[in-house]
KEZARO-664623 format. One record per residue (C-alpha): residue in three letters; x, y, z. Coordinates in steps of 0.1 Angstrom, whole numbers, plus 5000, padded with zeros to 4 digits. Layout:
REM KEZARO-664623
AlaXYZ;...
This chain:
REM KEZARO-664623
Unk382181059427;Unk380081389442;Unk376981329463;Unk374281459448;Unk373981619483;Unk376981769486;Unk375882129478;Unk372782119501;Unk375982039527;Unk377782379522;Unk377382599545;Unk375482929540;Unk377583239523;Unk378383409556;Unk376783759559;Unk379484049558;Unk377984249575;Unk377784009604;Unk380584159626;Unk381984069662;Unk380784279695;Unk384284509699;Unk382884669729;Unk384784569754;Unk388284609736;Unk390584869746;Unk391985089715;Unk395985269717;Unk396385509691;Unk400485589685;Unk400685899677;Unk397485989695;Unk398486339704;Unk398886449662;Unk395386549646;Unk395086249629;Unk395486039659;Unk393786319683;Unk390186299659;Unk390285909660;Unk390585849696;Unk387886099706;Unk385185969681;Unk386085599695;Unk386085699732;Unk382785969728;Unk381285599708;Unk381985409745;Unk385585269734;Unk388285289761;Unk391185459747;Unk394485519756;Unk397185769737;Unk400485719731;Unk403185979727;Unk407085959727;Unk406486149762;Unk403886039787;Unk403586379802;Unk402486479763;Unk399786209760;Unk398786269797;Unk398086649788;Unk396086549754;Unk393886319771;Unk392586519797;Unk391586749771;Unk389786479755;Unk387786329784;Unk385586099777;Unk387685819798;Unk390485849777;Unk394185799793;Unk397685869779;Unk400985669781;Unk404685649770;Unk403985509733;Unk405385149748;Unk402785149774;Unk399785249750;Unk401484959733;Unk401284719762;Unk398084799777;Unk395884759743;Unk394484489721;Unk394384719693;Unk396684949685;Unk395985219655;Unk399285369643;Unk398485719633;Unk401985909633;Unk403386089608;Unk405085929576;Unk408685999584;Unk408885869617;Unk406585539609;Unk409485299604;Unk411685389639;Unk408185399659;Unk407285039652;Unk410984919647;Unk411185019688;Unk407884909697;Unk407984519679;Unk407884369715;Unk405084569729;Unk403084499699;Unk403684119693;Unk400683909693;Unk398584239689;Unk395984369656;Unk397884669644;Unk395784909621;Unk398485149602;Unk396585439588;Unk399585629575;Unk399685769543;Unk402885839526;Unk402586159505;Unk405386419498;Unk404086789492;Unk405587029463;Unk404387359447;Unk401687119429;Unk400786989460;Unk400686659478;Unk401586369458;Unk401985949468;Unk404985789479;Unk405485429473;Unk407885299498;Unk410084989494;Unk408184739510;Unk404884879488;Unk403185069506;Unk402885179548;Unk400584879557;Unk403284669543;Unk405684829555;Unk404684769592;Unk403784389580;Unk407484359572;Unk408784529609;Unk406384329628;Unk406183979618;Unk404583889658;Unk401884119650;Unk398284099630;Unk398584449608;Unk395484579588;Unk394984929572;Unk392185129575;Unk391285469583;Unk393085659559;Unk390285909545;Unk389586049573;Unk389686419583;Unk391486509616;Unk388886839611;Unk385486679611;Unk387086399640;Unk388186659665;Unk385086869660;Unk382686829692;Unk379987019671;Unk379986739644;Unk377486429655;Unk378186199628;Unk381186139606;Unk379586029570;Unk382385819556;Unk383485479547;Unk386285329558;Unk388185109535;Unk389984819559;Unk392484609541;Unk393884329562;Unk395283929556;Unk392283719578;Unk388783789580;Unk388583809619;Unk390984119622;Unk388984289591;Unk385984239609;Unk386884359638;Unk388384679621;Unk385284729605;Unk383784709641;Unk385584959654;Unk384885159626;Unk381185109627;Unk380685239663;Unk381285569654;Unk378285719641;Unk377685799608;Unk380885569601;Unk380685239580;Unk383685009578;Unk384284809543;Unk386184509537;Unk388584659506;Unk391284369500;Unk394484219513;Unk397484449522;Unk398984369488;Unk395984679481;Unk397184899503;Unk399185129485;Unk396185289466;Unk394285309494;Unk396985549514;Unk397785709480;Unk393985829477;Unk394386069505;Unk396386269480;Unk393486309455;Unk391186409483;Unk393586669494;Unk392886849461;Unk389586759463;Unk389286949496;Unk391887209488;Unk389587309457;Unk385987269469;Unk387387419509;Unk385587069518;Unk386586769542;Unk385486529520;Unk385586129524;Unk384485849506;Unk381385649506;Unk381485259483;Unk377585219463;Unk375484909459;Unk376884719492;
């Protein structure tokens, strides 16, 4: 039998936007010395994140983060690895599966945020690529089974990022992830950049349209000579 008091007992809906202090975390970004993974780590380190860059040579990501500033340091991609309790993979499509196939120790027990987007390029222009596993996200799921992977930042453009002229970023980030506690601390991240706002968009199962997107806004960008992103209504 239910007590008639058993829904005053539930607790209240938890507020989404309610979201941990990410502060004090420091952020790797594999890959850091491409555009993608250039733009990201300066808006997180020019928000007050400490940063480091990885690069398959440490003299590389050394170079790239003195250019940076902003306290940002570089490192052989298994010591960005090592030294960071979030890593955001940001290298390029064909070289995704080798990277974290080599890196599985360093990144056990770590959040890994994968925003790769697998797209192919032809006289029509760019175009999705489904891999095996369903999409990069999964993917990385799949090579790191020690490690916590989400998906976010995938609309994102390395122009705007990189550009110290450029005060705010005004995006949304779609984060896509398996528990709550590594979403919300994606959309932390996300949310200290200003302008940004991260957005809780699904499970990783949901990836796959989320990286495929990028290809859409390519045209979008290539047509209107844009670098446009995304923002979600009525939330």
């Amino acid at each position: 039998m239910t007590s008639p008091d058993a829904s005053a007992a539930k607790p209240p809906a938890r507020d989404p936007w309610d979201l941990p202090d990410v502060s004090g975390l420091v952020v790797g970004v594999l890959g850091g010395t491409g555009d993608q993974g250039r733009g990201l780590a300066y808006r997180l380190a020019r928000a007050g994140q400490r940063v480091v860059i990885g690069s398959r040579a440490a003299e590389r990501a050394a170079s790239a983060a003195a250019e940076l500033g902003h306290g940002v340091t570089g490192a052989a991609n298994a010591d960005c690895a090592a030294r960071s309790d979030v890593v955001i993979v940001a290298v390029p499509w064909d070289g995704h599966a080798a990277t974290l196939e080599g890196l599985r120790a360093e990144l056990a027990g770590k959040l890994v945020v994968d925003c790769v987007n697998p797209l192919g390029f032809d006289k029509k222009g760019a175009y999705a690529i489904r891999p095996e596993e369903g999409s990069a996200a999964e993917q990385a799921a799949a090579l790191l089974p020690d490690s916590r992977v989400a998906a976010a930042f995938h609309h994102l453009s390395a122009v705007l990022l990189q550009d110290a002229g450029v005060a705010e970023i005004d995006t949304d980030v779609m984060v896509l992830g398996e528990a709550r506690a590594d979403t919300d601390i994606v959309q932390a991240l996300a949310g200290r950049i200003p302008g940004m706002r991260g957005v809780y968009a699904g499970r990783l199962r949901n990836a796959h349209q989320v990286e495929a997107l990028v290809a859409n806004l390519i045209s979008v960008n290539r047509r209107h000579k844009a670098h446009a992103g995304l923002r979600v209504t009525d939330i």
